[in-house]
N, C-alpha and C positions, 0 to 999 in steps of 0.2 A: 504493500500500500504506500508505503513511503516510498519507494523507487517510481511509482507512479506518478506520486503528489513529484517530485524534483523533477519527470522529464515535461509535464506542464508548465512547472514555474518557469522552465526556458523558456518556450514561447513565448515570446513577447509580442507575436503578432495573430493572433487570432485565426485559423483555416489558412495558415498561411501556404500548405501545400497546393490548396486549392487557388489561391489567389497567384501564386508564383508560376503555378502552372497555364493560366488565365494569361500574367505578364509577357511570358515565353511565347506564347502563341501568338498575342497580339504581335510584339516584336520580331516574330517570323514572320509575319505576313506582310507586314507593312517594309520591314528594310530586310531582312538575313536572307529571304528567299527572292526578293529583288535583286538584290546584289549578287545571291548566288546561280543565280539566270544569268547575270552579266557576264561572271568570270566561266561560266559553263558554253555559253557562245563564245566566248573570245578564245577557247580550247581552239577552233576553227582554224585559227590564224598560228603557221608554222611559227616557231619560234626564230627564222630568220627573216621572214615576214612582218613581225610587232617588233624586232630592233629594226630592220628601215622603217617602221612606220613612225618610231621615238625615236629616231637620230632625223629624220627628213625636216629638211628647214623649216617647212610652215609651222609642222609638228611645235617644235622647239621656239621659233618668233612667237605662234598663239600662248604657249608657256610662260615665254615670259613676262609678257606683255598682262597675261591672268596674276601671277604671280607676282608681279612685280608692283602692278597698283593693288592691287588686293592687298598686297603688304603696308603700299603705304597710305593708302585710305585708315586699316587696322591702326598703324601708327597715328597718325591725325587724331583716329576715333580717340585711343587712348589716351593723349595729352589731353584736349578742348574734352572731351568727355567727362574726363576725370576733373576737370574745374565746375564744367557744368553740374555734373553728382553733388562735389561740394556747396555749390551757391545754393541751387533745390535742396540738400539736408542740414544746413546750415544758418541759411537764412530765411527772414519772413519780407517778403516784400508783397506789394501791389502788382498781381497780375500772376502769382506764384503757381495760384491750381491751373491759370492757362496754359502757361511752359511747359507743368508737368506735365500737360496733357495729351499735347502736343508733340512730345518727347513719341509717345508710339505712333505719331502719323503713320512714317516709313512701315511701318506692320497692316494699316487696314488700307491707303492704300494699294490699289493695282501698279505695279511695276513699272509696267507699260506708259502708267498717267507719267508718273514720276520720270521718266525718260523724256518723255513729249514736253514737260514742264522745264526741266532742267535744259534742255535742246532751244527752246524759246526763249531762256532769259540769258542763257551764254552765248546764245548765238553773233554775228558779227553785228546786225542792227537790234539785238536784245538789250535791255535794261543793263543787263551789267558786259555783255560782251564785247559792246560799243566800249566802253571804255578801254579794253586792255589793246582796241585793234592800234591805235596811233603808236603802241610799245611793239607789235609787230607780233602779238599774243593772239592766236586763233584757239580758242579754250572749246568750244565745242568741236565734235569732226575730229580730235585728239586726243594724243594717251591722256590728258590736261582733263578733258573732260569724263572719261571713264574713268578716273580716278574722285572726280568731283560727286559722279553718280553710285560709285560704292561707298564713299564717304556718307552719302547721305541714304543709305537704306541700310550701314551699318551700325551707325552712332546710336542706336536705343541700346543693342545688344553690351555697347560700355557703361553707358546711363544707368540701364537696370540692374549692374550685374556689381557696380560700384555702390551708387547709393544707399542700397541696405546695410552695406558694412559700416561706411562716412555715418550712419544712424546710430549705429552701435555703439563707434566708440566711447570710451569715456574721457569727459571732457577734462574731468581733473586731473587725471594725467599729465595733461597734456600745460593747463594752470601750475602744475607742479615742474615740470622740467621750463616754463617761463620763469616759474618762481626761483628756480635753485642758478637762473641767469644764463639759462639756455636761450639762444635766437631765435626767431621765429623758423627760419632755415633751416637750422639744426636738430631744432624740433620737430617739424616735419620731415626730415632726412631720417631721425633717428625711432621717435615716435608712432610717426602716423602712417608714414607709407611704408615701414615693415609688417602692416597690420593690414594695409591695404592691398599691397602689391600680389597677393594669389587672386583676388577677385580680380584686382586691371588685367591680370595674365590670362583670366578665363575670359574675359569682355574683349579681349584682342583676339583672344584663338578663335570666337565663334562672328567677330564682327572679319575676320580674315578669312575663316571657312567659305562665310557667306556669300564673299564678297569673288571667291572664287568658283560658289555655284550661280551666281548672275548671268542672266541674260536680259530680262525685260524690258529695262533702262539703260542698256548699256548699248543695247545694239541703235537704238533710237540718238543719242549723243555721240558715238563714236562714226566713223566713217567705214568702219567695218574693212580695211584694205588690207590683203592677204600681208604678211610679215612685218604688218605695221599695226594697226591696230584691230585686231583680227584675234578675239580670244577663244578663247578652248570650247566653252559651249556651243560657240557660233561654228566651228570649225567641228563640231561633231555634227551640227544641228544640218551642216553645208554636204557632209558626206552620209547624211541620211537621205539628202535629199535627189541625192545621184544614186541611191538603192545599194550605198557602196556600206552596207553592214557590219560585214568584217572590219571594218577601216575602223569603223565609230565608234565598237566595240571596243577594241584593241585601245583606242585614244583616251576611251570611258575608264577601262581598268588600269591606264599606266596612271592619269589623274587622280583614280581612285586610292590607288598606291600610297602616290606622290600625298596624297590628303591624310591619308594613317599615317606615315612616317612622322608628318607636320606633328600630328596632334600626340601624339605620343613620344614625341620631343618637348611641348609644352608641358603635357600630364604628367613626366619628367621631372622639367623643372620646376612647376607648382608642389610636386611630393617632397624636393628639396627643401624651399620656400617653408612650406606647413613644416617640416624637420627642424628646420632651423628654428624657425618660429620657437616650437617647443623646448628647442635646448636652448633657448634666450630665454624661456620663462622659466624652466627647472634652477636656472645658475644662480 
């Protein structure tokens, strides 16, 4: 009776086999077996076949051109993100619950609008792209603008992912290394952003993911030109449409690839980050 009453008291989740196996399923259906159709088609494609198809120029210009603003839209997001996190959980102003609210536009919404919108105001005769043309700055039609358009349907995923923490902390800590004639600099170097920095690291890895499965708004602002501005989705979406299968497969799984390795370089250094964390709080 008592070995009975102990193997209950573990459970700490209620039918939890029924509910795990509920989770499983859903999560097979929706991505494990999607995926596992992808890499089960792309068997098709010889293996000296899918290395010309990842060494071939366009291959590699759509790579980088995905990767490279995807990177640094992420980057952008995280700096101006992470101030924005702090003004919305920090301070009370006039207009505060509009901003916040606002912050999810980029989520409801269509891509496509967002493209079309973005395309209109950077354009050469746009509100704001009028201005950079006399610097000789064509922002839309450019990696300029594809970078502007992941920027702007990634920044909630930093907002949101910041914010709750910026709530968290405690303020008197923070009163206290002021007090003992700490800088405000050094305070935040030492204080606040070891505390914050796993959430900015998740808010970049998923505003970088995203930004690298885009199509909507990007094909709308960029100029879409093979080895220029010419990214990965479009260039799968471009060898779907020549019925060239194997091609887009093969391009689908080495990106897929290339997106595990990403993130499990981040998940990485976040385990670090939390490790660290811990042995600065033990010492």
């Amino acid at each position: 009776m008592g070995a009975v009453s102990k193997r209950r008291a573990k459970r700490t989740l209620p039918g939890f086999g029924l509910t795990l196996g509920l989770s499983m399923t859903y999560l097979s259906l929706l991505v494990l077996i999607p995926l596992g159709g992808l890499f089960l088609y792309s068997t098709k494609v010889t293996p000296a076949r899918f290395f010309e198809i990842a060494t071939d120029e366009r291959t590699i210009a759509a790579f980088r051109v995905s990767f490279g603003s995807s990177f640094l839209a992420g980057a952008i997001n995280a700096v101006f993100g992470l101030i924005l996190a702090w003004v919305l959980a920090r301070y009370t102003f006039w207009g505060k619950k509009f901003i916040d609210s606002i912050i999810d536009l980029p989520f409801a919404i269509p891509t496509a609008v967002a493209g079309i919108s973005l395309t209109a105001i950077f354009a050469k005769n746009g509100i704001l792209g009028q201005l950079f043309v006399p610097f000789g700055i064509n922002i839309s039609y450019s990696a300029i603008g594809i970078t502007i358009a992941l920027t702007f349907i990634g920044m909630p995923f930093v907002v949101r992912t910041v914010q709750p923490v910026i709530e968290e902390l405690d303020k008197e800590v923070e009163e206290a290394a002021i007090t003992l004639g700490a800088s405000y600099w050094t305070m935040f170097r030492r204080v606040i952003f070891p505390s914050i920095y796993p959430a900015l690291l998740t808010g970049f890895a998923l505003a970088f993911a995203r930004g690298l499965g885009e199509y909507g708004s990007v094909i709308f602002i960029s100029s879409n030109k093979a080895y220029e501005t010419e990214i990965v989705p479009l260039l799968i979406f471009m060898q779907l449409m020549e019925y060239d299968y194997e091609e887009a497969c093969a391009i689908g799984v080495l990106m897929l690839m290339c997106t595990f390795v990403l993130l499990l370089i981040i998940n990485f250094l976040q385990s670090l980050s939390r490790r660290h964390k811990r042995v600065t709080a033990n010492a």
